[in-house]
Residue, then its C-alpha position, 0 to 999 in steps of 0.5 A: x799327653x805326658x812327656x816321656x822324656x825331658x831336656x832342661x836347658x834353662x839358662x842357655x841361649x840360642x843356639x844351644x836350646x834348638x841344636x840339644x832339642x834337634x839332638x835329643x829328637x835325634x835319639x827318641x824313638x817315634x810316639x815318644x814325647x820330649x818335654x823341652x825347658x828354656x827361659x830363652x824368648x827367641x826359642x818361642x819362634x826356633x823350635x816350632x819352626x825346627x820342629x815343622x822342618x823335621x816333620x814332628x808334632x808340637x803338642x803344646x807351648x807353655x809359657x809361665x814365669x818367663x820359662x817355656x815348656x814345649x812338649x813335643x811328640x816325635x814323629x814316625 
């Protein structure tokens, strides 16, 4: 599934990693799909979790190099 959309927030840590995704989904459309970028290991527990609560999907969680790619598709 390719991202349609893309939020980097390598360097940030909690909370801003999880209140920019809660606002980047706020402003996707649904089918839309948001990659998320963060080095932040405690976002490996917040955003699925965030992401359960708003009633999208997680598509995938990649880790690689100490970065983590959450690819996310927006729910109706």
């Amino acid at each position: 599934m390719e991202p349609t959309h893309r939020l980097d927030v390598l360097g940030h840590y909690c909370p801003v990693p999880v209140s920019q995704t809660r606002k980047a989904l706020a402003k996707l459309d649904g089918g839309d799909v948001l990659l998320v970028l963060t080095d932040d290991p405690e976002t490996v527990h917040d955003i699925p979790n965030l992401i359960e609560r708003l009633g999208h999907r997680m598509v995938d969680v990649l880790k690689e190099a100490g970065e983590f790619r959450f690819i996310i598709e927006v729910g109706p």
